[in-house]
C-alpha positions in Angstrom: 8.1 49.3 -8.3 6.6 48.8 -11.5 3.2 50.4 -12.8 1.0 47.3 -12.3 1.9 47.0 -8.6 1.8 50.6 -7.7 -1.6 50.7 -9.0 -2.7 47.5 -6.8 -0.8 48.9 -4.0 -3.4 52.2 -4.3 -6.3 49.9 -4.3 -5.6 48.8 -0.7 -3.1 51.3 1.0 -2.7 55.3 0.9 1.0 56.8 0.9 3.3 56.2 -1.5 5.7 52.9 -1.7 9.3 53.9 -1.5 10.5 50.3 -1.3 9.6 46.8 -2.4 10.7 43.5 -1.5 9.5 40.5 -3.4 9.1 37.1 -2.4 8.4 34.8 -5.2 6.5 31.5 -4.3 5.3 29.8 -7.5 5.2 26.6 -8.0 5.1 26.2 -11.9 2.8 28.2 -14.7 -0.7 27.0 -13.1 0.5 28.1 -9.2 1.7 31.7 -9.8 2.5 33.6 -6.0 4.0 36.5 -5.0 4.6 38.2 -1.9 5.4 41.7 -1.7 6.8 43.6 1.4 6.5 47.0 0.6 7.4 50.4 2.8 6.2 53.9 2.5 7.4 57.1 2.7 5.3 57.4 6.1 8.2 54.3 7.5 5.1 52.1 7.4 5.3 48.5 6.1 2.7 46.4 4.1 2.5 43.0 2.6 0.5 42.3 -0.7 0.2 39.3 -1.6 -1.4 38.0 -5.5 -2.1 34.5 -6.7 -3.1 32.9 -10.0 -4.1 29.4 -8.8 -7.4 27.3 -8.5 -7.0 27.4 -4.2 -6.9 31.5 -3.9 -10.4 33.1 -5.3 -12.2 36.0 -3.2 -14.5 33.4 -1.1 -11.6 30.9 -0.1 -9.1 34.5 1.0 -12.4 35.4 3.2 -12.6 31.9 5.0 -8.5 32.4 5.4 -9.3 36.0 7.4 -12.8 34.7 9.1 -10.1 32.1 10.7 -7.1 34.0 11.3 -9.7 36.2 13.4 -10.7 32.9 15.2 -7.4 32.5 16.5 -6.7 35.9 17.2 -9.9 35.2 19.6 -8.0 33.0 21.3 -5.2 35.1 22.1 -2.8 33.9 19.3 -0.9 36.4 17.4 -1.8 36.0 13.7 -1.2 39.0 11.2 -4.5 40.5 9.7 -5.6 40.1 6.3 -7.4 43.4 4.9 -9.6 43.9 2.0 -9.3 46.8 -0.6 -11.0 50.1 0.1 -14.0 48.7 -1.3 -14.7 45.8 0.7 -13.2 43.1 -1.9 -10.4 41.2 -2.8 -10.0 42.1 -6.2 -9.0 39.9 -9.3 -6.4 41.8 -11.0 -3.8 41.9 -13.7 -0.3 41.5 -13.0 2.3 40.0 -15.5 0.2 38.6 -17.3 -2.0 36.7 -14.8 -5.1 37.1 -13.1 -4.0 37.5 -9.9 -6.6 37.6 -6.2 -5.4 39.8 -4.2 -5.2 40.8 -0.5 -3.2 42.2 2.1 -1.7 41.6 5.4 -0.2 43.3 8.3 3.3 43.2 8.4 4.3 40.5 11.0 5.5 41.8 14.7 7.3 38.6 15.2 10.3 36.4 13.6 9.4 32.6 12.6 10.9 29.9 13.6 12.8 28.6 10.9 14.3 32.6 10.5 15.1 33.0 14.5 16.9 29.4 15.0 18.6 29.6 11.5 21.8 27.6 12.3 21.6 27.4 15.7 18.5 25.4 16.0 20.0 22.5 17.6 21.1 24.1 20.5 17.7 26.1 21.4 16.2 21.9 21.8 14.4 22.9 25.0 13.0 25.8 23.5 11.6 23.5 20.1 10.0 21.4 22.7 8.2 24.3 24.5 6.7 25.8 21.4 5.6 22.3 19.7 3.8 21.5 22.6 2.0 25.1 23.1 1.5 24.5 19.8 -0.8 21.7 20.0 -2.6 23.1 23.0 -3.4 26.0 20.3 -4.6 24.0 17.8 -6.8 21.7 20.4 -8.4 25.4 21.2 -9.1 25.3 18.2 -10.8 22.2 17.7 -12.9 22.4 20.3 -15.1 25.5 18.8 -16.1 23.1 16.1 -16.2 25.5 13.7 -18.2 25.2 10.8 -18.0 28.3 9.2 -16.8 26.7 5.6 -17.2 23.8 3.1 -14.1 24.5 2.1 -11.5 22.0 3.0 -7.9 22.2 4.6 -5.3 21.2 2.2 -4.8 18.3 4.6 -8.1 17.0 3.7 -8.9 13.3 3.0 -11.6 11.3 1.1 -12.2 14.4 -1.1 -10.1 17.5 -2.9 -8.6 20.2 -1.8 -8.8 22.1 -5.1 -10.3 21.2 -8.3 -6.9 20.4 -10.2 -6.1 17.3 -7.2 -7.3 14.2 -8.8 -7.0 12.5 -5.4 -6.6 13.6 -1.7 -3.0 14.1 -0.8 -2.6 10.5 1.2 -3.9 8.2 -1.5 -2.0 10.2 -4.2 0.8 9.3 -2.3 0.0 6.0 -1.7 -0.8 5.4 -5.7 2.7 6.8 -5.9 4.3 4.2 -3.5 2.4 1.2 -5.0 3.8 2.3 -8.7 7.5 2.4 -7.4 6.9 -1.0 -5.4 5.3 -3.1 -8.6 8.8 -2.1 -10.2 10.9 -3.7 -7.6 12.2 -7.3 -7.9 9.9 -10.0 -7.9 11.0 -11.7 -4.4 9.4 -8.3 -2.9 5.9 -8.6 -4.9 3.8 -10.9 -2.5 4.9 -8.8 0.5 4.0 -5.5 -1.6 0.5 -6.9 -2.7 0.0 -7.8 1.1 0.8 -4.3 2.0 -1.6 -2.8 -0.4 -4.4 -4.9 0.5 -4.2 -4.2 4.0 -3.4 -0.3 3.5 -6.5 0.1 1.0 -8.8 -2.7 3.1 -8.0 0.1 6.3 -8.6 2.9 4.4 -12.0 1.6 2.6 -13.0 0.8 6.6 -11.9 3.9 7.8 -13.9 5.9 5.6 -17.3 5.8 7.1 -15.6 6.6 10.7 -13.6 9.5 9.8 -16.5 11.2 8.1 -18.5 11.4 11.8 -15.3 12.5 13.2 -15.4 16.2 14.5 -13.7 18.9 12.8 -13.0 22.5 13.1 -11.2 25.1 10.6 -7.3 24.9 11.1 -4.1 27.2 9.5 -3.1 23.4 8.1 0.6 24.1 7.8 2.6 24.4 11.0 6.0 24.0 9.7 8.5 26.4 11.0 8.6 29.2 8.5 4.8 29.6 9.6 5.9 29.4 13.6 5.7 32.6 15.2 8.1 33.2 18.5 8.9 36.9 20.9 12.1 38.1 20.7 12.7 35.1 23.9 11.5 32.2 21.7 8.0 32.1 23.2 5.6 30.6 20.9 3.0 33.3 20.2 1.4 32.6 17.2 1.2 31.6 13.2 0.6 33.1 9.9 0.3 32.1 5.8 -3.6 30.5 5.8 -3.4 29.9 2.4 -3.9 26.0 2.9 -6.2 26.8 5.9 -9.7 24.8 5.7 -12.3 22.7 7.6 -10.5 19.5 8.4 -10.9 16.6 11.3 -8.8 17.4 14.1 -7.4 13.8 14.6 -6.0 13.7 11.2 -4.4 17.3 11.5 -2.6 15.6 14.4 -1.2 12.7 12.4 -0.1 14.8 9.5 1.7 17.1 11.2 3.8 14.3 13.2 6.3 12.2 11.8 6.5 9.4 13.8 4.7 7.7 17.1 6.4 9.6 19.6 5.8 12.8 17.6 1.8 11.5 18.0 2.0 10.8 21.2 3.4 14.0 22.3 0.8 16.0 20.6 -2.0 13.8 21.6 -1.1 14.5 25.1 -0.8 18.0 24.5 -4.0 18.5 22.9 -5.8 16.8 25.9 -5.2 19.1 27.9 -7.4 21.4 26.1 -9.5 19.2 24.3 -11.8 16.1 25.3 -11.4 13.5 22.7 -14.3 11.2 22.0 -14.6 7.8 21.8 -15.0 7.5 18.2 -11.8 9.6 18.2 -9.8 7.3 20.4 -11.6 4.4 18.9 -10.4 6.0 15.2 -7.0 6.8 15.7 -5.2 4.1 15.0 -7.2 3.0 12.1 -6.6 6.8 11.0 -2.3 6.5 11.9 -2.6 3.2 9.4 -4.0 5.0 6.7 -1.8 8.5 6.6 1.4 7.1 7.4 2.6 3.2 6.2 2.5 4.9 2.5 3.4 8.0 3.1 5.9 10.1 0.3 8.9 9.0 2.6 7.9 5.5 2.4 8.5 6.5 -1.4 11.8 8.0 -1.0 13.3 5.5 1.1 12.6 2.3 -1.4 14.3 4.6 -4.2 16.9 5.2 -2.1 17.4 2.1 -1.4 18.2 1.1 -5.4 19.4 -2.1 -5.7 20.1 -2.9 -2.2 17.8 -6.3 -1.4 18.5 -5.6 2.6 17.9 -1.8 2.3 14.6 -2.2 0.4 13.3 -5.2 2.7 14.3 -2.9 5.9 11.7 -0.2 4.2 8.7 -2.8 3.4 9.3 -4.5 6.7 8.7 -1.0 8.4 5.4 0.0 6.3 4.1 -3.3 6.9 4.8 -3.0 10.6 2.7 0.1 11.0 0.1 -1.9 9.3 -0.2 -4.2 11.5 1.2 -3.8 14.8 -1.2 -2.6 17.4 -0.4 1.0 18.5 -2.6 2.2 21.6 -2.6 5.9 21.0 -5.7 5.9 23.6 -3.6 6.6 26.8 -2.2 9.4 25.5 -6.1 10.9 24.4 -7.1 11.2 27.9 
């Protein structure tokens, strides 16, 4: 362990580190993350995490272990985040970046994606367990209404989740989609222009409805390196809040679900613990129009598509359908 990490390590731990594991997570020069797993001489085991980015600053890290507390509440197993031993996350140097630190407790329990590995297909049943006691978490959730921060989840829409985003996630994406369709041939354009102006005519009417929608403060990434299951694949709980935030609980539901029967699923789910109201049911499909008809897939299907005139009509054809075909998520809102 080098110098600058051994003296970060003494600002938050006693004992000395015998061993260090490091888990590198940047995502070019302006996201710098690490991860360190690091034992002591005492057999205990620590994490330390630092990041140089404009989402990870003292007040954001103290929203992340505010919620992570929250769910702990609840009965969910979620690994603590600790301050130094003055009360702080500190800014400090470390390769040559200001770094926020924190720590966490080192996880009791496997994730997902690390406990299936390559058998994952054959534990289906299980999949189907956790996803769904996954939902009935997250509608627990929801229904404290917490309001605890400004601070959005990274799932956020009609603002920024950080100061660098120039747009929220699901317009950016759909700016991205419209830029690849204007290049296509020009047999596709008046179908493309008629899929724009519907998307941007639903989102400019959803805007007003969505933002009297209730919200709560979510983890805002349940993807299955974040899932945590017992030794028997129970689901028991989640960790990395580093995208965590205030968000509306309807659209955390659509943007963690692929496709309608994904919805539908968790929908159900979530009513069992949560009573949606009518402006929810009355938004959702307005809200499923919006997220998913231009969503980065919808991007990666027309490229994949090159040249191929049936291939790339199949992909319009689909985002146009969710545009416009009438989807009644409200029997499955209770």
């Amino acid at each position: 362990m080098d110098e600058e990490l051994k003296w970060i390590f003494a600002l938050f731990f006693d004992g000395a580190p015998t061993s260090v594991q490091t888990i590198d997570t940047s995502r070019g020069d302006a996201d710098f993350r690490a991860t360190f797993i690091i034992e002591t001489s005492a057999g205990m085991k620590f994490v330390l995490k630092l990041a140089d980015n404009d989402f990870t600053f003292p007040e954001k890290i103290a929203v992340w272990q505010r919620t992570v507390e929250e769910y702990r509440k609840l009965g969910y197993y979620c690994p603590r985040i600790f301050r130094d031993r003055l009360g702080s996350f500190p800014i400090v140097d470390y390769k040559g970046h200001k770094c926020a630190a924190y720590a966490e407790e080192y996880s009791k329990y496997q994730a997902a994606e690390d406990r299936f590995s390559d058998d994952f297909g054959e534990n289906e049943a299980i999949y189907h367990s956790y996803k769904r006691e996954i939902w009935r978490m997250t509608a627990r959730i929801a229904a404290q209404y917490f309001d605890y921060t400004e601070y959005p989840s990274a799932y956020c829409m009609y603002e920024t989740f950080c100061p660098s985003d120039k747009t929220d996630e699901v317009l950016e994406n759909a700016l991205a989609w419209k830029e690849y369709a204007d290049t296509l041939p020009s047999e596709f354009q008046a179908q493309v222009e008629r899929i724009w102006r519907l998307w941007t005519d639903n989102r400019t009417a959803l805007e007003p409805i969505y933002k009297k929608l209730p919200v709560s403060v979510f983890q805002a990434d349940l993807n299955p390196s974040n899932i945590l299951l017992d030794d028997e694949g129970r689901f028991v709980g989640v960790y990395d809040f580093n995208l965590c935030g205030r968000d509306v609980f309807l659209n955390y539901l659509m943007r963690e679900n692929r496709d309608v029967p994904g919805i539908r699923e968790a929908l159900n789910a979530a009513a069992e613990c949560y009573r949606f109201s009518e402006d929810e049911k009355d938004a959702a499909l307005m809200l499923f129009r919006c997220v998913k008809p231009l969503w980065y897939t919808r991007v990666e299907e027309l490229k994949e598509a090159g040249s191929d005139h049936g291939a790339i009509k199949k992909a319009l054809d689909q985002s146009e359908s969710e545009l416009s075909t009438e989807i009644d998520f409200k029997d499955s809102m209770g």
